[in-house]
C-alpha positions as CSV (number, residue, x, y, z in Angstrom):
1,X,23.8,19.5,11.2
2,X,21.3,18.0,9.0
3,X,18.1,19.6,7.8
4,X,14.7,19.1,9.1
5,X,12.8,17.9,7.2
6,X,8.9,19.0,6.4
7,X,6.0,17.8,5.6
8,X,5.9,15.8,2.5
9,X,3.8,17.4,-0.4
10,X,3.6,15.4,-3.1
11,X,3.1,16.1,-7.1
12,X,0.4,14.0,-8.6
13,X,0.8,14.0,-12.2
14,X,-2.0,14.2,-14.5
15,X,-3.4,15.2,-18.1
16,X,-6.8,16.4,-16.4
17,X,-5.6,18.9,-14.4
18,X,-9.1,20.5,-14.7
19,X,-11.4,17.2,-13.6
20,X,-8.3,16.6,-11.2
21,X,-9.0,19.9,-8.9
22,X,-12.4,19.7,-9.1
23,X,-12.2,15.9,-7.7
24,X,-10.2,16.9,-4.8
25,X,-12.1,20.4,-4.2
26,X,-15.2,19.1,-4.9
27,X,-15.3,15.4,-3.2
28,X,-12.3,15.3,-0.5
29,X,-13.0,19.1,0.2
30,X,-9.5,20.6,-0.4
31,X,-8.9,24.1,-1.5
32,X,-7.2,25.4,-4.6
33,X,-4.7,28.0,-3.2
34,X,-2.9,28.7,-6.5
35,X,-3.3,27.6,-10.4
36,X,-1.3,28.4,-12.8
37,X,-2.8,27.4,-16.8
38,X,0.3,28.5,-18.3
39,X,2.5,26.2,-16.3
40,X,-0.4,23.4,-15.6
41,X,0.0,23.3,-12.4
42,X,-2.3,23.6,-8.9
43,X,-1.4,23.7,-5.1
44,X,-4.1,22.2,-3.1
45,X,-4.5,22.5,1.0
46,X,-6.7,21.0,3.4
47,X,-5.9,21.6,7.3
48,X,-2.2,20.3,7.0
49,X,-2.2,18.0,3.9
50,X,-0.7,19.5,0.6
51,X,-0.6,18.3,-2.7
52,X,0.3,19.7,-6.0
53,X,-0.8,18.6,-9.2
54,X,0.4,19.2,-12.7
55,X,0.5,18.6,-16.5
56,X,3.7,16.2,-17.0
57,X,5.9,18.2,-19.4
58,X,8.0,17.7,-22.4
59,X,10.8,16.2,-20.2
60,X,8.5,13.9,-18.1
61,X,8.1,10.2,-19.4
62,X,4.3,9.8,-19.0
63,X,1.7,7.6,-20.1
64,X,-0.8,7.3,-17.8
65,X,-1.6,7.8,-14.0
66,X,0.7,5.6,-12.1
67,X,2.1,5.7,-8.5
68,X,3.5,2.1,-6.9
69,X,2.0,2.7,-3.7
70,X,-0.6,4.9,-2.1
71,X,-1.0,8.2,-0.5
72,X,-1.7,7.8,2.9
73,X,-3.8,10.3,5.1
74,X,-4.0,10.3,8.6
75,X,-7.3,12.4,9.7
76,X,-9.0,12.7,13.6
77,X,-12.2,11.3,12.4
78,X,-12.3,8.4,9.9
79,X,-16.0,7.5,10.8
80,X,-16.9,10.8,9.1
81,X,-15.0,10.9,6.5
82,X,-15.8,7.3,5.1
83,X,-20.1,8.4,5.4
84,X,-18.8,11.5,3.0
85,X,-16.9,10.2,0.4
86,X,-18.2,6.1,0.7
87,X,-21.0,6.8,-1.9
88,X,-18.8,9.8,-3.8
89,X,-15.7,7.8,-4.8
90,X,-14.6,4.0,-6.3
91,X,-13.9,2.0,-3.2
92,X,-10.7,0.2,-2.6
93,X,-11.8,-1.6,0.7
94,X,-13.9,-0.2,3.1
95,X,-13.9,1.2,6.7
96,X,-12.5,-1.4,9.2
97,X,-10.2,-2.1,11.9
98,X,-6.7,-3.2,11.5
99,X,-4.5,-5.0,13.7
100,X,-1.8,-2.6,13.2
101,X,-3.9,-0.5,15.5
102,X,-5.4,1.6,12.3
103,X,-9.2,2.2,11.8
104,X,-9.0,2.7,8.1
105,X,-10.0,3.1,4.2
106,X,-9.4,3.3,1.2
107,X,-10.5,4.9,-2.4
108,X,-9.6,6.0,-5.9
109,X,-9.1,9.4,-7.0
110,X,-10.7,10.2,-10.4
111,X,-6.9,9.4,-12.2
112,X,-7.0,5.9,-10.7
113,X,-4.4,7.1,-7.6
114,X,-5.2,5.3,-4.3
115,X,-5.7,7.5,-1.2
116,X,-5.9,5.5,2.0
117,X,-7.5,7.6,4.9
118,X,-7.1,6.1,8.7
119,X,-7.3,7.2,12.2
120,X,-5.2,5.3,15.3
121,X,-6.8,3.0,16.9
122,X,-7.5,4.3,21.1
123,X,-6.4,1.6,23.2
C-alpha cells in the first residue's frame, strides 16, 4: 500500500529570515507558529497553507533567492485578497481571468519568490 500523501509545505530558503517573517506575517497575514534563532528556522500557517523558512546552512549551496517556478495558492476570495496586498507588494501581473478557468494573481515576496494567488472560476 502506498502512503498518502499530505499537503505540501515547502522550505523557502533565505539569509533574512527576520524581514522574511515579518513579510509574510505582516503583508500576506500568516502566523509565526514556531522560530527557532539557533537553528534559523520559522514555521508559518495561515488557514491550511504552510511554509517554513530558514537560513541555508553550511551544506546548502546558496547564493541568492532562487526557485524555477512559483508557489501557487488557491484561496476562496481572490477579489479580496488582490485590494489587500495590490498596493503592499511588487506585482507580477495583476487580477484577471484566465481561460483555464482561474481568476488569478500574482506578486513578489520580499526575497524576489513569486506567489501566485487564484480562485476557480464558477461556471
Amino acid at each position: 500500500m502506498m502512503a498518502r500523501f499530505q499537503p505540501i509545505r515547502p522550505m523557502i530558503w533565505t539569509n533574512e529570515l527576520d524581514e522574511t517573517i515579518g513579510f509574510y506575517v505582516t503583508v500576506l497575514g500568516f502566523t509565526c507558529e514556531e522560530y527557532n534563532t539557533e537553528w534559523g528556522w520559522a514555521a508559518l500557517q495561515k488557514d491550511k497553507a504552510e511554509i517554513m523558512l530558514a537560513k541555508p546552512n553550511e551544506h546548502t549551496p546558496f547564493e541568492k533567492p532562487m526557485f524555477t517556478g512559483s508557489f501557487y495558492i488557491n484561496v476562496d476570495d481572490v477579489d479580496a485578497l488582490w485590494n489587500i496586498l495590490k498596493d503592499k507588494c511588487r506585482i507580477c501581473y495583476e487580477i484577471g481571468d484566465f481561460e483555464w478557468q482561474m481568476r488569478e494573481f500574482a506578486v513578489y515576496d520580499n526575497n524576489g519568490y513569486l506567489l501566485q494567488f487564484g480562485q476557480e472560476i464558477s461556471k
